[in-house]
ZAMARGU-884732 format. One record per residue (C-alpha): residue number from 0; residue in three letters; x, y, z. Coordinates in steps of 0.02 Angstrom, whole numbers, plus 50000, padded with zeros to 5 digits. Example, Ala and Ser with C-alpha at 12.3 -4.5 7.8 and 13.67 -1.06 7.14 Angstrom:
2
0:ALA:50615:49775:50390
1:SER:50684:49947:50357
***
This chain:
368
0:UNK:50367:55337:50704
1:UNK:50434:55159:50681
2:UNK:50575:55095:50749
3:UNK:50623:54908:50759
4:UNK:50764:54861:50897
5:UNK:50801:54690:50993
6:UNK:50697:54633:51145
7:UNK:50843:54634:51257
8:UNK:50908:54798:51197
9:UNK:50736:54879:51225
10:UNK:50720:54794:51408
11:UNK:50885:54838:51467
12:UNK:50848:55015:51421
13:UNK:50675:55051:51484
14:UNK:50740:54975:51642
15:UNK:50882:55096:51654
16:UNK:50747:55258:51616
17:UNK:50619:55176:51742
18:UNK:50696:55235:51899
19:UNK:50648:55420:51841
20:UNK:50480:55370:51816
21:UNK:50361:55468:51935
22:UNK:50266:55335:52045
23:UNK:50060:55365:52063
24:UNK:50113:55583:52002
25:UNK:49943:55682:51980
26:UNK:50011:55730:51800
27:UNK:49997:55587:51685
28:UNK:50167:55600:51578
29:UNK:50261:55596:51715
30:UNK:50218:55406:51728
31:UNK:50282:55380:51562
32:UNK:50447:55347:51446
33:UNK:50450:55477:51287
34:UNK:50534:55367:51147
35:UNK:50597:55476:51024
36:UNK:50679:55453:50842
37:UNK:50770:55553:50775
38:UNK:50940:55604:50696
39:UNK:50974:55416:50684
40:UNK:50979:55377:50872
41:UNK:50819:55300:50967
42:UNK:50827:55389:51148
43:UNK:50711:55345:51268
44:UNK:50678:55455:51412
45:UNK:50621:55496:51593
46:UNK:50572:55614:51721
47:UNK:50508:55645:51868
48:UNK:50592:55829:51890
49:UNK:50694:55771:52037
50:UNK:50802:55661:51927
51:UNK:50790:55622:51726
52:UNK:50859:55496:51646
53:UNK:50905:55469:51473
54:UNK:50986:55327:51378
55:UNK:50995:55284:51188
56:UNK:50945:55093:51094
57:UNK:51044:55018:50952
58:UNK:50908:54969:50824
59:UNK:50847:55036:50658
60:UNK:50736:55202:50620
61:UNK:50619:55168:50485
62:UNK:50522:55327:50508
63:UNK:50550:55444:50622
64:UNK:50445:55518:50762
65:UNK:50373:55531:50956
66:UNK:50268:55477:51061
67:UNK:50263:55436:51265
68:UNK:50195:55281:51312
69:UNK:50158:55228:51508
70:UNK:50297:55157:51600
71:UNK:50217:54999:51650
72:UNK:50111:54951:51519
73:UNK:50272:54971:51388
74:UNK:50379:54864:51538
75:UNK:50269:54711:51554
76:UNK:50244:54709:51384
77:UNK:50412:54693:51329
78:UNK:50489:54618:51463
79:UNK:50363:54452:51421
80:UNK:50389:54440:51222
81:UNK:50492:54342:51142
82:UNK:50684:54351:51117
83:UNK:50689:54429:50954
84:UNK:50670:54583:50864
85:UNK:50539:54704:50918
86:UNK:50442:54850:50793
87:UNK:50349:54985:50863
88:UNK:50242:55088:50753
89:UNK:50145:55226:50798
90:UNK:50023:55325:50690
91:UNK:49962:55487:50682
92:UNK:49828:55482:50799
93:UNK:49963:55408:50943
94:UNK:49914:55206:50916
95:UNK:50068:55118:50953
96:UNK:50087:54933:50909
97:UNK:50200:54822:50967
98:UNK:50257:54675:50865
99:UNK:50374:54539:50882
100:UNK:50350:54379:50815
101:UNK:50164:54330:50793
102:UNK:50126:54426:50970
103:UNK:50063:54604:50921
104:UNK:50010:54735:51041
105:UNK:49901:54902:51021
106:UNK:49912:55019:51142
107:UNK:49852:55219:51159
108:UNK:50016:55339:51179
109:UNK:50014:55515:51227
110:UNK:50109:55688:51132
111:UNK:50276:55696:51164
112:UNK:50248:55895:51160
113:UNK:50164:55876:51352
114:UNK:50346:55786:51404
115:UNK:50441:55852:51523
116:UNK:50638:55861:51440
117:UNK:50790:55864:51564
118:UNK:50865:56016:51614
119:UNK:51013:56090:51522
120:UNK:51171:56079:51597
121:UNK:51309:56133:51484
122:UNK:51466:56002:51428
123:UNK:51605:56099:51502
124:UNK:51766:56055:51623
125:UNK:51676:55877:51676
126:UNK:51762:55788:51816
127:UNK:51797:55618:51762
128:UNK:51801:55451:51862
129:UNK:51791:55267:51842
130:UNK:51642:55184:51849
131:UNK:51707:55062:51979
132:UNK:51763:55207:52093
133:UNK:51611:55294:52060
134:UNK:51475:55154:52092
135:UNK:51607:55109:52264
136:UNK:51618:55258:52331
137:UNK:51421:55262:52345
138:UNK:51408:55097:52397
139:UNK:51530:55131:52553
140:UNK:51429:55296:52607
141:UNK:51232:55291:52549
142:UNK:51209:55191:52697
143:UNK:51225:55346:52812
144:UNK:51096:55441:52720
145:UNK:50949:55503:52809
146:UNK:50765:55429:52752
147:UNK:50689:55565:52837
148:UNK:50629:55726:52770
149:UNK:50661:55835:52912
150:UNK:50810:55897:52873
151:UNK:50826:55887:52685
152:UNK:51036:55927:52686
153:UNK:51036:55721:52766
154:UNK:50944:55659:52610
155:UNK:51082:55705:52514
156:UNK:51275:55670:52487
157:UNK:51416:55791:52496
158:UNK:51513:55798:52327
159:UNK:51661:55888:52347
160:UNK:51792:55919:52221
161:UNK:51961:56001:52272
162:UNK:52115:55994:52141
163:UNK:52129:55817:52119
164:UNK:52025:55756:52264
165:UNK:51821:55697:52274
166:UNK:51767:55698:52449
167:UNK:51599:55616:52463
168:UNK:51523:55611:52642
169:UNK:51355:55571:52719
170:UNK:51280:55577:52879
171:UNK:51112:55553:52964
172:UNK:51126:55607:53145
173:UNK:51206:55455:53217
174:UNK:51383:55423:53108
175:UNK:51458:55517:52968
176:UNK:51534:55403:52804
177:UNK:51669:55469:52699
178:UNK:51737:55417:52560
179:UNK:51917:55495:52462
180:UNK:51942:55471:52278
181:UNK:52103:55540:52187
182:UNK:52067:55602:52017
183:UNK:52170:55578:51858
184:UNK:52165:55772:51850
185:UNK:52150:55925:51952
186:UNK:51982:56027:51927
187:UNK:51911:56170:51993
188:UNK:51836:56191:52157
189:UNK:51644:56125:52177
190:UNK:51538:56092:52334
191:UNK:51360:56015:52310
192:UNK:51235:55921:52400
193:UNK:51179:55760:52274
194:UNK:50983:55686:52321
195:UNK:51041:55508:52401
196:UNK:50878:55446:52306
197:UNK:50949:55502:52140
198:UNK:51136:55404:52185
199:UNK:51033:55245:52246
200:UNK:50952:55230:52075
201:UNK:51120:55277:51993
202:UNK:51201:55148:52087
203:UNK:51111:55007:51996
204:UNK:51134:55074:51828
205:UNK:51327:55091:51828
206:UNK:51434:54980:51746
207:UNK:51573:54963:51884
208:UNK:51689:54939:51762
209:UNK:51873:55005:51802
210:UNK:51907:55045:51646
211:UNK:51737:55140:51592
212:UNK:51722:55316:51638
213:UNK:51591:55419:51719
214:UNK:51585:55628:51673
215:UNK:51495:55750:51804
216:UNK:51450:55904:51734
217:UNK:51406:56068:51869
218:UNK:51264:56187:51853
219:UNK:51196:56290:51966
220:UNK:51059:56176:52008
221:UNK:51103:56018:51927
222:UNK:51225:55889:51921
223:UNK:51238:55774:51770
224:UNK:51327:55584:51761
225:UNK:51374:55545:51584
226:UNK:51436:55373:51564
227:UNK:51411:55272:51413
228:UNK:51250:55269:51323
229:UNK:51150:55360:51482
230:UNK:51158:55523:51533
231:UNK:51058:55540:51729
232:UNK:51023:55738:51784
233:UNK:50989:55774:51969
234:UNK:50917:55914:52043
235:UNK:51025:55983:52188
236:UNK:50979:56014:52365
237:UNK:51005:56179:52400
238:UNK:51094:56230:52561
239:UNK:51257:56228:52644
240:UNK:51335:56052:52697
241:UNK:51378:56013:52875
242:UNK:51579:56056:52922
243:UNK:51619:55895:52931
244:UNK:51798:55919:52972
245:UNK:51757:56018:53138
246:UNK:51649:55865:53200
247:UNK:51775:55747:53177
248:UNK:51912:55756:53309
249:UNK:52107:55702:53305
250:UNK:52107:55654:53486
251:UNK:52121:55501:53549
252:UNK:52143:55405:53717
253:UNK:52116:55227:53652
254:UNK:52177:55145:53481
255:UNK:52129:54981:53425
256:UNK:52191:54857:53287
257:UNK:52078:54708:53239
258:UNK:52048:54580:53120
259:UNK:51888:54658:53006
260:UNK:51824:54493:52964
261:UNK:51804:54439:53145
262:UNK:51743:54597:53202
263:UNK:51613:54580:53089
264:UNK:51547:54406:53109
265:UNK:51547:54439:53299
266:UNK:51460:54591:53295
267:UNK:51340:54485:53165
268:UNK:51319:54349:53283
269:UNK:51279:54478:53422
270:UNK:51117:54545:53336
271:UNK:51064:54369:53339
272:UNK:50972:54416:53516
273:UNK:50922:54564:53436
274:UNK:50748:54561:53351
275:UNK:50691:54696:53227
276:UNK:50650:54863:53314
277:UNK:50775:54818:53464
278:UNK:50877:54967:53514
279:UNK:51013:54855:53620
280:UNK:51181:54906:53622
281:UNK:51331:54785:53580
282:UNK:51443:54818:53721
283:UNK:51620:54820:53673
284:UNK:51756:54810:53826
285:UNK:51954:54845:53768
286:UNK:52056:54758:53898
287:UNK:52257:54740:53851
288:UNK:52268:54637:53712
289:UNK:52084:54597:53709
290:UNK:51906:54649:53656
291:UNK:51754:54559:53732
292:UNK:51587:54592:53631
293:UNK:51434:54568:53731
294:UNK:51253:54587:53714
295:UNK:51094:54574:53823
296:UNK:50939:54572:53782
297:UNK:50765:54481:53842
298:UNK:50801:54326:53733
299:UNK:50979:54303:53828
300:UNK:51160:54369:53818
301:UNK:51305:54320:53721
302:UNK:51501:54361:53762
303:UNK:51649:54333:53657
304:UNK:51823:54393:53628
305:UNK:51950:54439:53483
306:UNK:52126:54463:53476
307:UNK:52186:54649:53462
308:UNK:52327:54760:53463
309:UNK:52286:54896:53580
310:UNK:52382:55070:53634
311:UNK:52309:55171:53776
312:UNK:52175:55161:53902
313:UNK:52072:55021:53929
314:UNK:51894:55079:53889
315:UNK:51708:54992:53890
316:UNK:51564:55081:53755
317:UNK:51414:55034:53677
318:UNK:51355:55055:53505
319:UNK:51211:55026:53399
320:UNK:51271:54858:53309
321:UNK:51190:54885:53131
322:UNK:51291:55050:53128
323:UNK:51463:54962:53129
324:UNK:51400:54835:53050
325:UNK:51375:54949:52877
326:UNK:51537:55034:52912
327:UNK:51628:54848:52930
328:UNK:51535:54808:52750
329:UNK:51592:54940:52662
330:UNK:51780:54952:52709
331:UNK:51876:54804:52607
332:UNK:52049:54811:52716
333:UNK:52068:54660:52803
334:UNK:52125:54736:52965
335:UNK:52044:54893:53030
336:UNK:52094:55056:53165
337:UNK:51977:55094:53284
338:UNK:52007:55287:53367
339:UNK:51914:55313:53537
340:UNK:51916:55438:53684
341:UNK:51800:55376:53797
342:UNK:51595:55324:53830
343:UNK:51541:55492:53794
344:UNK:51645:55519:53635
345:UNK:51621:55439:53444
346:UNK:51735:55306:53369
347:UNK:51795:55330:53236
348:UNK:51868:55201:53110
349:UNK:52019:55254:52976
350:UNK:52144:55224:52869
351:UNK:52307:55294:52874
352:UNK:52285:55330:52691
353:UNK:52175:55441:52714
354:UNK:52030:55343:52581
355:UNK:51902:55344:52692
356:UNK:51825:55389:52869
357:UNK:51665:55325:52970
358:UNK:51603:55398:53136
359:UNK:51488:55308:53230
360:UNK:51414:55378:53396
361:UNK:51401:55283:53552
362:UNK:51239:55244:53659
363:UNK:51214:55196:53841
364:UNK:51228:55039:53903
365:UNK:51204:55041:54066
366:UNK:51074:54900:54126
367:UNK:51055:54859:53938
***
């Protein structure tokens, strides 16, 4: 094989392909990129049968071939050449070398025969998105992902597709995040559960472009993102998703109108008594047309008050600050609806649109 393609080409890509590269795997080709010529297209490809990644290099085929070369070594060496064309040559015995300008590199690949491929998931009825919605949608919901293996259904996110409608919703315990997309088109009916490692990796590989699209393809155990050059296959969790719907109620005694901006940077200013590994509550009191934030903890106590527009009952409730502060993040409206019952019950904050949902529970804050 010999293949000769820009340095910043070849970085870009073997970044992209990285994030399916097993870390420290007990099976050696797992740690490394297969780059593979043929039919006029360089590909270069991960992965770490949880997710695979595959993305193709402009550049020129001067002989065509395979070979798999560690992820790291091939990384560092590229990333530090210089800006300019690089040619890779490998020989029959596997000896790749690596030359760009007077720097030249010799290092021992392995049989592409031993690499893992990705799965096949057939091209047919893909849903398509933007990018931008797409790479938002996660952004506004991965938060609320579970990093714990205990229950393996909160690792993942909800992707559900009804008529024109993607539904993506996460939860780990504590709040729920949901997110509403309209489509351009109606599809058929699909329900899966996507790995929330495999959409934090996608995350930082798409464009966000509104006007570049994103294709998911179905199988029965995979879900494939074609945008692009890349193509990124997931393994499913298997299992049934939580019913969302039934856990979030319509009820409410207490609704609250406020300024997100301000909200946030109070809450933010709260946590300032709060060190890392502090469980105390941000007390929030609704009284009128006025909502005092407070917290206590053992480096002092803070109070202060925002304007509101409240209907209903006046009510006092404690939550975990960090968890309304990721909801605040992720919701771009400048004034947000808070929905509450009472100190026992969840608040929820939503749109009248519809776009998008987040449930936080409360905690007790009694003596806090």
């Amino acid at each position: 094989m010999k293949i000769v393609c820009s340095r910043n080409e070849l970085a870009s890509a073997i970044n992209i392909v990285s994030k399916a590269v097993a870390v420290r795997s007990t099976i050696s080709i797992m740690e490394c990129i297969l780059f593979s010529a043929e039919n006029d297209e360089i590909h270069l490809t991960a992965n770490n049968n949880e997710m695979g990644i595959d993305t193709i290099v402009n550049g020129r085929i001067e002989e065509e071939g395979i070979v798999a070369l560690d992820a790291k070594i091939i990384s560092d060496i590229v990333r530090k050449l210089p800006d300019d064309d690089i040619t890779i040559s490998v020989d029959d015995s596997l000896k790749t070398t690596i030359v760009c300008e007077k720097a030249k590199f010799a290092i021992t690949g392995k049989s592409g025969d031993d690499f893992s491929y990705l799965p096949k998931v057939e091209m047919e009825n893909g849903v398509e998105i933007s990018q931008f919605a797409l790479k938002e949608a996660i952004r506004q919901t991965i938060f609320s992902v579970a990093d714990s293996d205990s229950n393996m259904i909160m690792t993942g996110e909800l992707f559900e597709i009804k008529d024109d409608l993607l539904k993506i919703v996460s939860l780990d315990g504590h709040r729920i995040s949901m997110r509403n997309i309209t489509l351009n088109d109606a599809y058929g009916d699909k329900k899966v559960i996507v790995p929330g490692k495999t959409l934090q990796e996608l995350n930082k590989i798409l464009s966000g472009e509104q006007d570049e699209i994103a294709q998911l393809f179905f199988s029965e155990n995979h879900l494939m993102f074609l945008f692009g050059e890349t193509t990124v296959v997931t393994r499913l969790i298997e299992g049934n998703y939580f019913d969302v719907d039934k856990m979030i109620s319509n009820d409410f005694e207490t609704k609250v109108k406020v300024n997100k901006r301000d909200l946030l940077s109070c809450i933010d200013r709260a946590t300032l008594l709060s060190k890392e590994g502090d469980k105390k509550p941000v007390v929030m009191s609704f009284h009128d047309n006025t909502m005092k934030i407070s917290m206590k903890s053992f480096i002092g106590s803070m109070n202060e008050e925002l304007d509101i527009a409240k209907e209903g009952k006046n009510l006092e409730i404690g939550f975990n600050p960090n968890f309304f502060i990721d909801a605040l993040r992720a919701i771009d409206d400048e004034e947000v609806t808070l929905y509450l019952i009472n100190q026992k019950y969840p608040c929820i904050i939503k749109d009248d649109k519809g776009t998008y949902l987040y449930l936080i529970l409360p905690v007790n804050f009694i003596n806090s």
